[in-house]
Backbone as a printed PyTorch tensor [residue, N CA C, xyz], in Angstrom:
tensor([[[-17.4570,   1.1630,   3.9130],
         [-16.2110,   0.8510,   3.2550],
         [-15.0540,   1.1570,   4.1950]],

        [[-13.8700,   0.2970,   4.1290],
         [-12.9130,   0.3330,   5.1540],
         [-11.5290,   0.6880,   4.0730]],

        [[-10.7980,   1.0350,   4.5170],
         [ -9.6880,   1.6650,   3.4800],
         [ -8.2820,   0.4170,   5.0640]],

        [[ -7.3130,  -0.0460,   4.7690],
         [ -6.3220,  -0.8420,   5.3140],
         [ -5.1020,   0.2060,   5.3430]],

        [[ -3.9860,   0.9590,   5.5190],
         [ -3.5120,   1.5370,   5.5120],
         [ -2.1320,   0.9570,   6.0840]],

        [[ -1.3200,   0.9980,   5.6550],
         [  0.1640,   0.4010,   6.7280],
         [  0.9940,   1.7400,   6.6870]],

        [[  1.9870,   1.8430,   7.9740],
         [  2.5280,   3.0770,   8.4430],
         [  3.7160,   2.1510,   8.8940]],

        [[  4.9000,   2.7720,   8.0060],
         [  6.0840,   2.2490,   8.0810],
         [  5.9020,   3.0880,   9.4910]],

        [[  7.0170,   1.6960,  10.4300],
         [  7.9450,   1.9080,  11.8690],
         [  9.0770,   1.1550,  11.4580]],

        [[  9.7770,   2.0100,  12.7790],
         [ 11.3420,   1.2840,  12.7100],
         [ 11.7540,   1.1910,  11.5620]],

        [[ 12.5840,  -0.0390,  11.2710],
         [ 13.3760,  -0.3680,  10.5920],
         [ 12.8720,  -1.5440,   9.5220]],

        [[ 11.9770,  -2.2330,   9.7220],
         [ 11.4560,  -3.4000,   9.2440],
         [  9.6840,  -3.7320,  10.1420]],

        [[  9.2990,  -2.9650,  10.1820],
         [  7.8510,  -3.1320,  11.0150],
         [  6.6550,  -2.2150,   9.9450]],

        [[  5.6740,  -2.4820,  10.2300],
         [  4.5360,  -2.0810,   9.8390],
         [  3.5360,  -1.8090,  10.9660]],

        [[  2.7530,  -0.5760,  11.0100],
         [  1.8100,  -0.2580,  12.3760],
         [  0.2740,  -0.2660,  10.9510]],

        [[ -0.7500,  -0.6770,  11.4490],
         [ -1.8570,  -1.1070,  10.7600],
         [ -3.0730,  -0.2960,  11.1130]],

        [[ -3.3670,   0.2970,  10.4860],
         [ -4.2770,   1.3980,  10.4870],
         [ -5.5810,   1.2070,   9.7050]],

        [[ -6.7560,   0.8400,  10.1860],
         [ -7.9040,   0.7660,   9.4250],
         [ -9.2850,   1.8370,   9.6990]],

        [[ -9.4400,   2.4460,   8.3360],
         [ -9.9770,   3.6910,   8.7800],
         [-11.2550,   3.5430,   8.1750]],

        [[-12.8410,   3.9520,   8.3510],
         [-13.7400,   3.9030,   7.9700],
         [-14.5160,   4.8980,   7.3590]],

        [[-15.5030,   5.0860,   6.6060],
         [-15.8880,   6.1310,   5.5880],
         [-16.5210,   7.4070,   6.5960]],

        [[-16.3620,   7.7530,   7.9090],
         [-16.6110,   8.0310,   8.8030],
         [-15.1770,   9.5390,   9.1700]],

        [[-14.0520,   8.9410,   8.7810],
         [-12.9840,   9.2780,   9.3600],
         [-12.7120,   8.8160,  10.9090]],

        [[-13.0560,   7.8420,  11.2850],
         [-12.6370,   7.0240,  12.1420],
         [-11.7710,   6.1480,  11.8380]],

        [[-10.5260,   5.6520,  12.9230],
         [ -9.4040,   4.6950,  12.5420],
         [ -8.9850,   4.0440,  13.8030]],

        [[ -9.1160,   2.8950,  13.6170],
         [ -8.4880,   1.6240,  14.5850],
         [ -7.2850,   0.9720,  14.2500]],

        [[ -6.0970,   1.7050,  14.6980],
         [ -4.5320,   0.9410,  14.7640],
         [ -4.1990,  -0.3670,  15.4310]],

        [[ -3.6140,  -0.8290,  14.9620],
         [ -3.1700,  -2.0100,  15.4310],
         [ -1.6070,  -2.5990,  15.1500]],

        [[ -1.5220,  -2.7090,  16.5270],
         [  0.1790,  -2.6930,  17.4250],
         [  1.0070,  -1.5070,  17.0820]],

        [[  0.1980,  -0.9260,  17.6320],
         [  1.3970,   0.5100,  17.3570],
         [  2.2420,   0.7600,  18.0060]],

        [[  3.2180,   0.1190,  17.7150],
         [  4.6580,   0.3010,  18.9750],
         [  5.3310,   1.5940,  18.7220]],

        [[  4.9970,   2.8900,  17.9470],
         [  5.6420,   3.8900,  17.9090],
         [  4.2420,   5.0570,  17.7940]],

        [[  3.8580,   5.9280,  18.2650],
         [  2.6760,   6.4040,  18.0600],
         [  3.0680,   7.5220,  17.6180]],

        [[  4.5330,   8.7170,  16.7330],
         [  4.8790,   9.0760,  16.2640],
         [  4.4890,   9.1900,  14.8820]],

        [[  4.6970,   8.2430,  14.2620],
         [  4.0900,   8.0270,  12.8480],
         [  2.9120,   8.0710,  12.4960]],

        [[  2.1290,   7.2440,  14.1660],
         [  0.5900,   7.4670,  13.8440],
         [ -0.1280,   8.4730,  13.8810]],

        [[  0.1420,   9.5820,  15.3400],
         [ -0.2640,  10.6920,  15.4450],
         [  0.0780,  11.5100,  13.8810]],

        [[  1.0310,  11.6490,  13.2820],
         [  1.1600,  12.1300,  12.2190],
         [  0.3040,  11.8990,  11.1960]],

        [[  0.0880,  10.6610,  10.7250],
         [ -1.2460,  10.2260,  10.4280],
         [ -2.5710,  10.8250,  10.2490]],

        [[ -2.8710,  10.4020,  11.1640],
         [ -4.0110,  10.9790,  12.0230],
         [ -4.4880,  12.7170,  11.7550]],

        [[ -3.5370,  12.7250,  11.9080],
         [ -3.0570,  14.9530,  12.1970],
         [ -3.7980,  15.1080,  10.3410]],

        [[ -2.5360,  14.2250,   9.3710],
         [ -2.5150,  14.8940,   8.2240],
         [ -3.7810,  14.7290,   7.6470]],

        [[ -4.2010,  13.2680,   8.0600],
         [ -5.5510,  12.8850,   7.1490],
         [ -6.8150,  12.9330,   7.9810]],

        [[ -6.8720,  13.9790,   8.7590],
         [ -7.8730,  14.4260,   9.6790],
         [ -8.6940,  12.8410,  10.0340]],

        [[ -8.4400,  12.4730,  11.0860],
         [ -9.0280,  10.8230,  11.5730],
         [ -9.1110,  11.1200,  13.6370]],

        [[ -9.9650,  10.6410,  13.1590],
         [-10.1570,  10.8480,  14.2040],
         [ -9.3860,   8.7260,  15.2830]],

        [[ -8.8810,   8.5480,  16.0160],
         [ -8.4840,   7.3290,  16.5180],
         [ -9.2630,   6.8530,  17.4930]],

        [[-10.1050,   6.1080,  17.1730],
         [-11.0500,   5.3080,  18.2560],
         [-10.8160,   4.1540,  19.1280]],

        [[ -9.9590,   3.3260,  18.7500],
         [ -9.4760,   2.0540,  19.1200],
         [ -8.2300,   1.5260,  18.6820]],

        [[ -7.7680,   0.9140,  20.0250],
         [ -5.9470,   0.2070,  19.6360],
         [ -6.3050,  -1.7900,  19.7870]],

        [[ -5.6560,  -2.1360,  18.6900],
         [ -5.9980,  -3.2950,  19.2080],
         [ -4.7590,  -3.9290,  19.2440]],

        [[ -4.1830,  -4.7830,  20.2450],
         [ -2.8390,  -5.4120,  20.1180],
         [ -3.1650,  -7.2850,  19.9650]],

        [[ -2.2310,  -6.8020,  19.5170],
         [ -2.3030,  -8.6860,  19.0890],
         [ -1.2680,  -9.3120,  19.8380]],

        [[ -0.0960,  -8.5120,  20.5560],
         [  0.0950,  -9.2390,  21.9580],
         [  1.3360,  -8.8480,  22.0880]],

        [[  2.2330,  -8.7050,  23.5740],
         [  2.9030,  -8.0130,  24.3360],
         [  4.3910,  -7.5630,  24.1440]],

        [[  4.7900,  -6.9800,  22.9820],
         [  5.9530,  -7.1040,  22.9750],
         [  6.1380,  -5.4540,  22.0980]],

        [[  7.6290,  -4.5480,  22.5630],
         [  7.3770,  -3.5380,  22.8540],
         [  7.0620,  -2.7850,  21.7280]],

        [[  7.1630,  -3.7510,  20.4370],
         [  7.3140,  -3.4570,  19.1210],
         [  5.6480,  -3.2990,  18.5490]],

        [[  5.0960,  -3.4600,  19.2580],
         [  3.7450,  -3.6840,  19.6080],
         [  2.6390,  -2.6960,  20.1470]],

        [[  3.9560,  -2.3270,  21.2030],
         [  2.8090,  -1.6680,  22.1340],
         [  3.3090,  -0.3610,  22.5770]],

        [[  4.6040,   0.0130,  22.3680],
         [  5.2020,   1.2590,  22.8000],
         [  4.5770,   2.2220,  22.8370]],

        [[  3.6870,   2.3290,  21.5690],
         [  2.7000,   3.6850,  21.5860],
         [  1.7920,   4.0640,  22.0940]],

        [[  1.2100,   2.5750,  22.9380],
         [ -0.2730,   3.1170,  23.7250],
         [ -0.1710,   3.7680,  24.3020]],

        [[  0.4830,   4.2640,  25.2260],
         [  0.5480,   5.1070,  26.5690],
         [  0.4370,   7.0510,  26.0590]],

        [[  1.1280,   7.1040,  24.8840],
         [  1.1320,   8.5160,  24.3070],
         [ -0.3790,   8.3630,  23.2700]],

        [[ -0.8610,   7.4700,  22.7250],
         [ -1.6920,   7.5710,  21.8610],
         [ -3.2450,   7.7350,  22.9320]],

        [[ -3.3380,   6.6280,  23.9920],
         [ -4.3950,   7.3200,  24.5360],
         [ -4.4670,   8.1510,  25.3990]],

        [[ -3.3810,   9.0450,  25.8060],
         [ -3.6100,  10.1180,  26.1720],
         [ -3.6350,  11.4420,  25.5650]],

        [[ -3.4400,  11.0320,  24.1720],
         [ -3.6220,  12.1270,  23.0760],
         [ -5.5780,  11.8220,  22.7090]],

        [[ -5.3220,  10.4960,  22.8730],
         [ -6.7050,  10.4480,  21.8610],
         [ -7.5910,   9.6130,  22.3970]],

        [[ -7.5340,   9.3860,  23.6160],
         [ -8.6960,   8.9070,  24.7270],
         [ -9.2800,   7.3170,  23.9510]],

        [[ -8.1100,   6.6890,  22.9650],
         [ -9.0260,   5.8570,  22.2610],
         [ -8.9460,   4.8360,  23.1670]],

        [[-10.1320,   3.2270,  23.1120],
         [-10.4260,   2.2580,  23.8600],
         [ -9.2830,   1.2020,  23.2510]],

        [[ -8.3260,   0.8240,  24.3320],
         [ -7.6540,  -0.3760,  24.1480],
         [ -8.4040,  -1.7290,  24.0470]],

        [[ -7.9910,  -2.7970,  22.9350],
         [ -8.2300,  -4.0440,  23.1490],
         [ -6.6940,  -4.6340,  23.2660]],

        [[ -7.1380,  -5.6890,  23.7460],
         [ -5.8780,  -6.7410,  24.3390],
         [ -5.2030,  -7.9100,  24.5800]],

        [[ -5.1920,  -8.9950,  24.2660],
         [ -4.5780, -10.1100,  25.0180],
         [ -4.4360, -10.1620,  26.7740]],

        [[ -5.2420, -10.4620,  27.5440],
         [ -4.6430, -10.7910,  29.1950],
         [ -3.2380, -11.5320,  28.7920]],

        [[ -2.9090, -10.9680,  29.8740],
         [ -0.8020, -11.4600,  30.0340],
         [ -1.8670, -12.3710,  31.2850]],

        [[ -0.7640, -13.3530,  30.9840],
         [ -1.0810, -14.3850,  31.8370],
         [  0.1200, -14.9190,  32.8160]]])
């Protein structure tokens, strides 16, 4: 069973969080990793995977702090 989760960002954005009966969770476009780490922290989850659906900063701001908090495996779009 998968639980869908949305994590208000900004001002008008949504960061997408899908977590499994496991306590595992795969975000997707997390352009703020603030909200997510918080997340994460409160509802003990462990973060396995980022997946972006493509390049823009609203998107992606958070990878850089999220996998070095949480070693999780990026997926991606190639920039072309």
């Amino acid at each position: 069973m998968f639980k869908i989760i949305p994590i208000p960002a900004f001002y008008d954005n949504y960061i997408w969080l899908i977590v499994n009966d496991q306590n595992q969770a795969i975000v997707i476009d997390p352009g703020d990793a603030t909200p997510v780490l918080k997340y994460l922290t409160e509802n003990d989850l462990t973060l396995s995977h980022i997946l972006i659906t493509h390049h823009h900063a609203d998107h992606t701001g958070g990878i850089g702090k999220l996998t070095k908090q949480t070693n999780a495996i990026v997926y991606a779009p190639k920039i072309s």
